[in-house]
C-alpha positions as semicolon CSV with decimal commas, in nm:
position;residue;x (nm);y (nm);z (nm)
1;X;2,379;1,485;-0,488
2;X;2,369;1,740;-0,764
3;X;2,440;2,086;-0,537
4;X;2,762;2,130;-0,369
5;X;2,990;2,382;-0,224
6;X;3,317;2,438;-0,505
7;X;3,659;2,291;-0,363
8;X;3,856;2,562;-0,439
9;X;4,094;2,356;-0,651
10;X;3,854;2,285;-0,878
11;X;3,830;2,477;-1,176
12;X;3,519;2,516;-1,382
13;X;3,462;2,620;-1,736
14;X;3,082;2,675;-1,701
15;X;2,968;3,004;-1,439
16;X;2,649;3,178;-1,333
17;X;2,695;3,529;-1,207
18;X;2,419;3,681;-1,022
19;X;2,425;4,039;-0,833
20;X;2,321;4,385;-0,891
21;X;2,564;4,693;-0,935
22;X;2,625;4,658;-0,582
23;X;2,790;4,373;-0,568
24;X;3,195;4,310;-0,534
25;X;3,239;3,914;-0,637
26;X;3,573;3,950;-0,406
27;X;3,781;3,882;-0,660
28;X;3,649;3,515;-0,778
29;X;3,588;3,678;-1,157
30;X;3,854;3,864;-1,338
31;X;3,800;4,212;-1,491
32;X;3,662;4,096;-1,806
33;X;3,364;3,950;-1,650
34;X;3,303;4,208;-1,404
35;X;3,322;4,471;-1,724
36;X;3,072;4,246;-1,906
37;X;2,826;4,214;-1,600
38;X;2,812;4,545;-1,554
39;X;2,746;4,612;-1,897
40;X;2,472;4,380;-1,877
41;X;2,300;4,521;-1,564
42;X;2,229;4,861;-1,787
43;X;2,027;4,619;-2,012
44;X;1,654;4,526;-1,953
45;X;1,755;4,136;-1,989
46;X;1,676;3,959;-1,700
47;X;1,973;3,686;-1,798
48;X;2,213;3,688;-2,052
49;X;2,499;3,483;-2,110
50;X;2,868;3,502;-2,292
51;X;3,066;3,188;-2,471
52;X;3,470;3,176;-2,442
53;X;3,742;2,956;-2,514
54;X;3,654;2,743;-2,179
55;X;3,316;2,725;-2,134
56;X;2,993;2,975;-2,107
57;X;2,926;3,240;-1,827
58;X;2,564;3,352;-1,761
59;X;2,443;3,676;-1,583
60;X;2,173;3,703;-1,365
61;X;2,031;3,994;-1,205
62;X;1,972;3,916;-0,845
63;X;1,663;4,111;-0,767
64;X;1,427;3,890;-0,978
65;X;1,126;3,715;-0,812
66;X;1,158;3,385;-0,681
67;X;0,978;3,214;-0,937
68;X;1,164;3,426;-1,209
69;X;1,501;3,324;-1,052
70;X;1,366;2,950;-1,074
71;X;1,250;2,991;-1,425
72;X;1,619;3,128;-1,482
73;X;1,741;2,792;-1,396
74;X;1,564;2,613;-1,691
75;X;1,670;2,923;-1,897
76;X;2,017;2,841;-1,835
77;X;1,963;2,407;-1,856
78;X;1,824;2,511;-2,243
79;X;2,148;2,681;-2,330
80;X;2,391;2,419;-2,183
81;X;2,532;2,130;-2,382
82;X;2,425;1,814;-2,280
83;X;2,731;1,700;-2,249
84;X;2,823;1,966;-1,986
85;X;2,896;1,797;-1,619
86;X;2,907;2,116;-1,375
87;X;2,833;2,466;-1,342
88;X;2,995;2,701;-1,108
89;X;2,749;2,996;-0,945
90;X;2,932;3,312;-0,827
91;X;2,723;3,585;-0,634
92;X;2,409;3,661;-0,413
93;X;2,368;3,275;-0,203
94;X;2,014;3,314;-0,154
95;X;1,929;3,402;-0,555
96;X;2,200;3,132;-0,643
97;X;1,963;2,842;-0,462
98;X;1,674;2,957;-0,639
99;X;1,852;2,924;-0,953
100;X;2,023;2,627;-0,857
101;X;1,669;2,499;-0,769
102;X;1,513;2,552;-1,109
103;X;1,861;2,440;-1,338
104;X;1,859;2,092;-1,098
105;X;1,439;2,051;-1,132
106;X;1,497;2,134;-1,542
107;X;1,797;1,943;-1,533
108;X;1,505;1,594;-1,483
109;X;1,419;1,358;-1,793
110;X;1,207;1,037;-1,816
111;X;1,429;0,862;-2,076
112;X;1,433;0,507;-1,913
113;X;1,232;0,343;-2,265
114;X;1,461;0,527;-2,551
115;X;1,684;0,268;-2,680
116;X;1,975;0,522;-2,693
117;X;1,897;0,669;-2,339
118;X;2,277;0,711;-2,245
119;X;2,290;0,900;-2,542
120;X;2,012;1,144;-2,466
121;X;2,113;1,215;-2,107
122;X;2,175;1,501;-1,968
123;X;2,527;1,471;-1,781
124;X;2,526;1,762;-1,573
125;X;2,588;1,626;-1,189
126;X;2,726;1,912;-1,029
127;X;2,595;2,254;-0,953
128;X;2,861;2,450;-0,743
129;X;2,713;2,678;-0,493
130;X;2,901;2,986;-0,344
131;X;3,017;2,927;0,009
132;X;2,820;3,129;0,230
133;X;2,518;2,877;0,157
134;X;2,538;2,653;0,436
135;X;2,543;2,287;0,362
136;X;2,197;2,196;0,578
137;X;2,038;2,456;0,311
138;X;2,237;2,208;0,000
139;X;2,149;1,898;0,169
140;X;1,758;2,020;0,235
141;X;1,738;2,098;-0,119
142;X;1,947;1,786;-0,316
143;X;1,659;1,591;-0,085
144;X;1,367;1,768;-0,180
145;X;1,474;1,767;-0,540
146;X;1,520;1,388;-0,526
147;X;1,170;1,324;-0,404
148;X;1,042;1,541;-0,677
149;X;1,244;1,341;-0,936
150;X;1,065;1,021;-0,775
151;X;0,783;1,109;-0,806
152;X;0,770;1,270;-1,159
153;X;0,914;0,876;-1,234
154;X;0,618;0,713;-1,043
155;X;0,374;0,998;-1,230
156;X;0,534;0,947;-1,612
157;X;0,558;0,532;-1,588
158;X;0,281;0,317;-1,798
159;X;0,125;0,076;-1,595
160;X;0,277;-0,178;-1,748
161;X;0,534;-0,163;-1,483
162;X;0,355;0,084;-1,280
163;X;0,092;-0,172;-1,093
164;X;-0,021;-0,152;-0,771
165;X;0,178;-0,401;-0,613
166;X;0,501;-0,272;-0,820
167;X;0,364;0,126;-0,653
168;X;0,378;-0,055;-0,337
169;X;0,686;-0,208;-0,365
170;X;0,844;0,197;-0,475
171;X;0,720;0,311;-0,211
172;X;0,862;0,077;0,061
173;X;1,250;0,092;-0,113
174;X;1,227;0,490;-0,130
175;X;1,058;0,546;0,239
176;X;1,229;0,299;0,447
177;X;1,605;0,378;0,387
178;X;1,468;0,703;0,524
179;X;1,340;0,593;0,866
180;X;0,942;0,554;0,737
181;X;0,798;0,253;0,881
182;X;0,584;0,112;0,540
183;X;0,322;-0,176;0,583
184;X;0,154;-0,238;0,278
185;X;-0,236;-0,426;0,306
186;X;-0,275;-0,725;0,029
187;X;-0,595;-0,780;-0,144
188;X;-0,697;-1,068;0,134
189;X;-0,624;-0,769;0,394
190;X;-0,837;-0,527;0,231
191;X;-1,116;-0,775;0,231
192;X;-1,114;-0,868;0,597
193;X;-1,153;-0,506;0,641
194;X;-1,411;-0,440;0,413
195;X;-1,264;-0,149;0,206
196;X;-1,595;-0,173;-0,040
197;X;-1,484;0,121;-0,234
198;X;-1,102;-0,018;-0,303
199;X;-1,259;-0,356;-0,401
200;X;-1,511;-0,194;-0,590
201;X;-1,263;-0,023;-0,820
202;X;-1,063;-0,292;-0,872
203;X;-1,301;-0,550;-1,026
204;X;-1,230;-0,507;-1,306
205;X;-0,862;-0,549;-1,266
206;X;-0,648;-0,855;-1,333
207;X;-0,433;-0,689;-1,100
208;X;-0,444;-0,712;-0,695
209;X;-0,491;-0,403;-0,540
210;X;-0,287;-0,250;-0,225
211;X;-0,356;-0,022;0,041
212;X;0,001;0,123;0,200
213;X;0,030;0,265;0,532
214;X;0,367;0,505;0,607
215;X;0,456;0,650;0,947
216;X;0,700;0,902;0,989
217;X;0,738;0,932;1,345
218;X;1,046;1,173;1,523
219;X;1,119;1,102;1,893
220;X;1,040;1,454;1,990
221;X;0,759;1,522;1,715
222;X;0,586;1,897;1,789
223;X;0,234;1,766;1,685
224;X;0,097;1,550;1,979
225;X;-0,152;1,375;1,728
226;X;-0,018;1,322;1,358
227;X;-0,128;1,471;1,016
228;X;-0,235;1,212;0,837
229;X;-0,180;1,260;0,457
230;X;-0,420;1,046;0,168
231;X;-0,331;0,993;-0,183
232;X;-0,569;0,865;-0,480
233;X;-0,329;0,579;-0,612
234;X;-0,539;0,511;-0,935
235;X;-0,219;0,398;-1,111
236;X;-0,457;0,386;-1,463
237;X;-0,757;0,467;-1,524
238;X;-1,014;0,367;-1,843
239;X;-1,288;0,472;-1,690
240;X;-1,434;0,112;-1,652
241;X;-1,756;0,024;-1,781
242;X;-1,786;0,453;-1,801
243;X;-1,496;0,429;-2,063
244;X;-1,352;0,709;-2,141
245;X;-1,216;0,841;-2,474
246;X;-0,883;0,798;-2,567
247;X;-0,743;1,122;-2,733
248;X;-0,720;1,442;-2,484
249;X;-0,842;1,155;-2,219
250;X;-0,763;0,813;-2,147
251;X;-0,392;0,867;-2,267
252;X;-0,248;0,945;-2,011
253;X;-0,413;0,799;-1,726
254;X;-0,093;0,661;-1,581
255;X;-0,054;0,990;-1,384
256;X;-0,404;0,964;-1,206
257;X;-0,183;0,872;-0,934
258;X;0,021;1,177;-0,905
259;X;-0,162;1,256;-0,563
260;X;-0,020;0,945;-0,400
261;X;0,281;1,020;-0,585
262;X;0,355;1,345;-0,459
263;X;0,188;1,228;-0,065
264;X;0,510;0,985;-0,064
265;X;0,750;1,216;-0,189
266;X;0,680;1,512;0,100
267;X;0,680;1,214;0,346
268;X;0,969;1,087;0,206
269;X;1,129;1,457;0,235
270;X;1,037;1,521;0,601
271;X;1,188;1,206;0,737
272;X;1,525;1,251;0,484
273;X;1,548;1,666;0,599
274;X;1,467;1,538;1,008
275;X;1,163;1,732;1,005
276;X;0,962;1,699;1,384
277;X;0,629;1,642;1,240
278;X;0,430;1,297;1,326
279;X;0,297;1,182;0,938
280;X;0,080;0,921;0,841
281;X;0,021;0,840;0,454
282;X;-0,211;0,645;0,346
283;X;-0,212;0,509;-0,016
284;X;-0,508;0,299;-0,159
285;X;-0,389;0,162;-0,496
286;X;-0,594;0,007;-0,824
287;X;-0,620;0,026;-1,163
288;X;-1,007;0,086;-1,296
289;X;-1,041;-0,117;-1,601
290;X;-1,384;-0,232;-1,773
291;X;-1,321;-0,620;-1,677
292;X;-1,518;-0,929;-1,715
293;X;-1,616;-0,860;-1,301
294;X;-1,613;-0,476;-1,322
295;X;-1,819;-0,254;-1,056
296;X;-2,125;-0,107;-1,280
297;X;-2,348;0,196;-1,265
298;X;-2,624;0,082;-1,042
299;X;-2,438;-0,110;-0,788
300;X;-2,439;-0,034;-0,447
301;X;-2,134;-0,047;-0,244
302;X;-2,106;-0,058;0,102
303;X;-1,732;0,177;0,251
304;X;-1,505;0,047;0,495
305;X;-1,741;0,246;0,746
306;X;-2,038;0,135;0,679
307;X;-2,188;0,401;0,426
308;X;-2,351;0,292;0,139
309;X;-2,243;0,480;-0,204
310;X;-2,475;0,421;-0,542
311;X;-2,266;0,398;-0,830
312;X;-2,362;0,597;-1,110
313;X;-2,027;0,681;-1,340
314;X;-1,767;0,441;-1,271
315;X;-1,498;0,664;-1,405
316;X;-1,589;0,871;-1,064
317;X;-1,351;0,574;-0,902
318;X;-1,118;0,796;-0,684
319;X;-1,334;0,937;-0,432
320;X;-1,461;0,563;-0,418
321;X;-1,071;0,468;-0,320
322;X;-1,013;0,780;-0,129
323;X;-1,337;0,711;0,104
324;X;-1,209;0,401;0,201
325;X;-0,890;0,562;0,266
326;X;-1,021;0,868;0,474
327;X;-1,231;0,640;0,670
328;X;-0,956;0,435;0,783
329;X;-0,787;0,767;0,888
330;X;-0,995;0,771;1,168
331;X;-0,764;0,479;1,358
332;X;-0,526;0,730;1,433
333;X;-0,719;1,025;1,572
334;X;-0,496;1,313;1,388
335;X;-0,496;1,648;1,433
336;X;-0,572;1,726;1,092
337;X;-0,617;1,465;0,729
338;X;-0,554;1,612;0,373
339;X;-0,598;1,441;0,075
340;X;-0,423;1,533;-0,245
341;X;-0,562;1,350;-0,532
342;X;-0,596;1,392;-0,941
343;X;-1,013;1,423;-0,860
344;X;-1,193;1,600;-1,118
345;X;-1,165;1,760;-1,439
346;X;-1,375;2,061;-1,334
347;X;-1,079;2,137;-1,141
348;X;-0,867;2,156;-1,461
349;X;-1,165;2,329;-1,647
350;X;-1,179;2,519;-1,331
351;X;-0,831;2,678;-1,303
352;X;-0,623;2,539;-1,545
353;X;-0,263;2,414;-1,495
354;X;-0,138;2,690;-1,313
355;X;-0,260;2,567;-0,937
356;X;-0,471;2,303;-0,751
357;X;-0,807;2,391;-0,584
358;X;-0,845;2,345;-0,196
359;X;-1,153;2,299;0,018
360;X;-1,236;2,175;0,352
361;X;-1,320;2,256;0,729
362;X;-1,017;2,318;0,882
363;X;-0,926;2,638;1,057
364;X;-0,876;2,919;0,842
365;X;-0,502;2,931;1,004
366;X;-0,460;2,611;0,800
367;X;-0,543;2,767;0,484
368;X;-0,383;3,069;0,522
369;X;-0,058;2,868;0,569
370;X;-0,188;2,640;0,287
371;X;-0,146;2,887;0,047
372;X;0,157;3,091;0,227
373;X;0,359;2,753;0,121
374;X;0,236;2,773;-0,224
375;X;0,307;3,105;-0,251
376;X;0,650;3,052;-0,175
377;X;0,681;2,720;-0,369
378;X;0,493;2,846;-0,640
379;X;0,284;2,564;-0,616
380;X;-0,018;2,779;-0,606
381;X;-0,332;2,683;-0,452
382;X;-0,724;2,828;-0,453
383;X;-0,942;2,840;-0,205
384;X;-1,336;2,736;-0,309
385;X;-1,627;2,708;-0,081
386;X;-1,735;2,389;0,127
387;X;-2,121;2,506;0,215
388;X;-2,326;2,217;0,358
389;X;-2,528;2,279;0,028
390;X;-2,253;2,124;-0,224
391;X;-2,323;1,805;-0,015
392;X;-2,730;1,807;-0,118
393;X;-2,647;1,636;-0,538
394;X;-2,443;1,387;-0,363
395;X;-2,762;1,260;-0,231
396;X;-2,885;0,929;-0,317
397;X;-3,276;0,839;-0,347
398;X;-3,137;0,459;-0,287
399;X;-2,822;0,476;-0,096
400;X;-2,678;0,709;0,150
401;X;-2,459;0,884;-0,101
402;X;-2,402;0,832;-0,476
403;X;-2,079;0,877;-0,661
404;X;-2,135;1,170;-0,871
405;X;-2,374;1,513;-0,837
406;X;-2,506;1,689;-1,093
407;X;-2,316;1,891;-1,413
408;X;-2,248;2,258;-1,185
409;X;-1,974;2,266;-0,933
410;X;-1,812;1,902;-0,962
411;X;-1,538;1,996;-0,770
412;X;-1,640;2,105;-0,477
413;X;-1,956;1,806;-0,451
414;X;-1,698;1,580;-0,498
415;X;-1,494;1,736;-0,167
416;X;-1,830;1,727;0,024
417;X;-1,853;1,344;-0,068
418;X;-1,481;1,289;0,082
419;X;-1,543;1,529;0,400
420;X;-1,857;1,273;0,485
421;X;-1,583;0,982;0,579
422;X;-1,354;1,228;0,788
423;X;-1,401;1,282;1,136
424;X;-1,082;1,531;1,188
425;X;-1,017;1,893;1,054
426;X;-1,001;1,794;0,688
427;X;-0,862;1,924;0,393
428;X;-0,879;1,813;0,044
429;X;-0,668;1,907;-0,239
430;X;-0,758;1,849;-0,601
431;X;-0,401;1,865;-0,804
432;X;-0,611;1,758;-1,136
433;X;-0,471;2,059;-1,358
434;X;-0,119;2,084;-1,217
435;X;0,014;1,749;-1,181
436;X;0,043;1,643;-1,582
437;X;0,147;1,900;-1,858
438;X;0,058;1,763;-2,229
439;X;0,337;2,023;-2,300
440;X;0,642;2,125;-2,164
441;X;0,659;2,420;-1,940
442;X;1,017;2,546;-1,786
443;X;1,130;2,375;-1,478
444;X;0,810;2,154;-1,439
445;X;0,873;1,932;-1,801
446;X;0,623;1,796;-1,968
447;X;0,438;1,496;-1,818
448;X;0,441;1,432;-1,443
449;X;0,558;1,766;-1,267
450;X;0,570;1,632;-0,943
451;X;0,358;1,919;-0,816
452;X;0,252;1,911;-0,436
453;X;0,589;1,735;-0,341
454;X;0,772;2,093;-0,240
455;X;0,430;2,215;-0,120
456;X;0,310;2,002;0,133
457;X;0,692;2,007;0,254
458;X;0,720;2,346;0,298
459;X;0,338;2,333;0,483
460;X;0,495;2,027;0,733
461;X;0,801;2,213;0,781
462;X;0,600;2,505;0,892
463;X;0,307;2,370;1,072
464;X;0,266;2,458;1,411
């Protein structure tokens, strides 16, 4: 747990002050400080900081955006020593968690593969809140920012540990600790039930692939019939026999499972924070490699529900997963399915890395709330149309549905190609531009951001 409220007794070196010129402290900073902070309130900084004998003391001004206040938090995890192992806050308890939020989410690194990891760690393990945040608010947070950590871990590993089975295996030691029941489908499984696209994709794969099934279910749940919750688990992807290049590309295709990722790590967070929703996840898992057996353009596959799909770009292999996936869905007649998956890179080319694209035919209520909860997780989301239309380049003269459209609009044909295996209000969300940074970028890092983790956790927690 890296937020706590401060024992008294303890004394630390390292402070954040945050206020305005309203604000009294109540005697927790000596005159000095108070002299200082007001003296940097008449500045246009939005933080500043000071270095003494014991330690450093930042300012903050308290009527900063949320996001702003977040951003502080990396702001202040730049300045600090490494070596530094806690930081007192002092001030406004709502603007300190923010802070807080974005020092504990900067505070991450994937250093598990340096020789001299130990060396390059960060050692701060203690972020001291003021008192008047209540500890369900400290323990709601530590958990959410654990499940974020997780899954930037599961985003930023190769697949050389990273398989399917390994994914599986992840998933069942994070979510069941937690009160998730996890039942994870072995290849033999998967072909009894005829999950054509799953199989399809992995063909080429040396690898076995898995299909995991988590249930998070509260005695007195609120939702009579659960939200069921896919992620594309393409733990690498080449591109198979459609290989992609390398550069810009193929290297780093170890996060094109960041949707299942992030799937597992809300779940994870509802059943940890006690949350009354019903959840079901679903997680098909592969890697798409250009084997000796691989799936070709040309070949006909027939879904888990019967539909047959012609394959025309094999590097098109997560809607092929997420069909299968979506499909299956149907066993547990929800209230509402949402997929969250790496899909397309006319998402990226779309909106860039600043928020994922949403589409769908649920109520409008469930959008609007959609995109309330990435408002306030600035985990942004856009809304793009889902006319019947989009559904026409999907078409196959051969099949009932091929794999890709045409060169306009990928996005959103892709979304009308999922939406054709759901039977329940459905919405699908494309995290392609968000979930990976090639460079860093405050809080999030740079590789696996863990994006969608705090947003469909705040959307749960608020669903009605």
């Amino acid at each position: 747990m890296m937020l706590k409220i401060k024992d008294e007794a303890i004394q630390i070196a390292n402070k954040v002050i945050i206020g305005d010129a309203k604000s009294k402290f109540n005697g927790s900073i000596n005159a000095a400080l108070k002299s200082d902070f007001k003296f940097f309130l008449k500045s246009d900084k939005e933080v500043d900081f000071v270095k003494n004998m014991e330690g450093t003391v930042f300012f903050v001004k308290s009527e900063l955006s949320d996001e702003k206040l977040r951003v502080v938090g990396f702001t202040i995890r730049q300045q600090l020593d490494k070596t530094i192992e806690s930081i007192e806050f002092i001030g406004d308890s709502k603007t300190s968690l923010l802070v807080a939020e974005g020092l504990a989410l900067s505070n991450y690194q994937f250093i598990k593969y340096f020789k001299d990891n130990v060396k390059k760690s960060n050692k701060l393990n203690a972020i001291y809140l003021p008192s008047e945040v209540s500890k369900k608010q400290i323990q709601e947070t530590n958990n959410i920012i654990n499940a974020v950590y997780w899954t930037r871990n599961m985003v930023n590993e190769p697949v050389s540990y990273l398989t399917a089975v390994k994914f599986a295996e992840e998933i069942k030691n994070l979510c069941e600790p937690v009160g998730v029941k996890v039942e994870v489908l072995e290849k033999a499984k998967i072909e009894a039930l005829k999950m054509g696209g799953l199989l399809a994709v992995n063909k080429g794969s040396i690898d076995p692939p898995t299909f995991t099934i988590l249930e998070y279910k509260p005695k007195k749940a609120t939702n009579k019939q659960p939200i069921v919750l896919v992620g594309k688990g393409v733990v690498y992807d080449t591109g198979g026999l459609s290989l992609k290049p390398t550069p810009g590309s193929m290297d780093c295709m170890k996060s094109d499972m960041a949707g299942a990722a992030a799937v597992v790590g809300a779940i994870y967070a509802a059943a940890i924070n006690k949350e009354d929703k019903h959840i079901v996840g679903l997680i098909p898992a592969t890697d798409n490699r250009p084997g000796q057996t691989a799936y070709t353009p040309g070949d006909v596959i027939t879904m888990f529900d019967g539909t047959t799909v012609e394959v025309l770009n094999t590097d098109a292999e997560g809607r092929m997963i997420l069909a299968d996936a979506l499909a299956y869905s149907k066993k547990f007649k929800p209230e509402l399915v949402m997929d969250m998956a790496t899909l397309t890179g006319a998402a990226l080319r779309a909106i860039g890395t600043n928020a994922s694209i949403i589409m769908g035919n649920a109520e409008a209520k469930v959008f609007e709330k959609l995109e309330k909860s990435g408002n306030e997780t600035h985990e942004r989301v856009v809304k793009f149309p889902f006319w019947d239309e989009y559904l026409e380049p999907m078409k196959s003269s051969i099949a009932d549905l091929k794999n890709i459209g045409g060169a306009d609009a990928g996005m959103i044909t892709a979304g009308k190609f999922l939406e054709h295996f759901v039977e329940a209000s459905y919405v699908h969300i494309d995290i392609a531009g968000p979930s990976w940074l090639d460079s860093p970028q405050n809080y999030k890092g740079k590789g696996g951001t863990g994006y969608g983790v705090r947003l469909l956790y705040h959307f749960i927690k608020n669903y009605k």
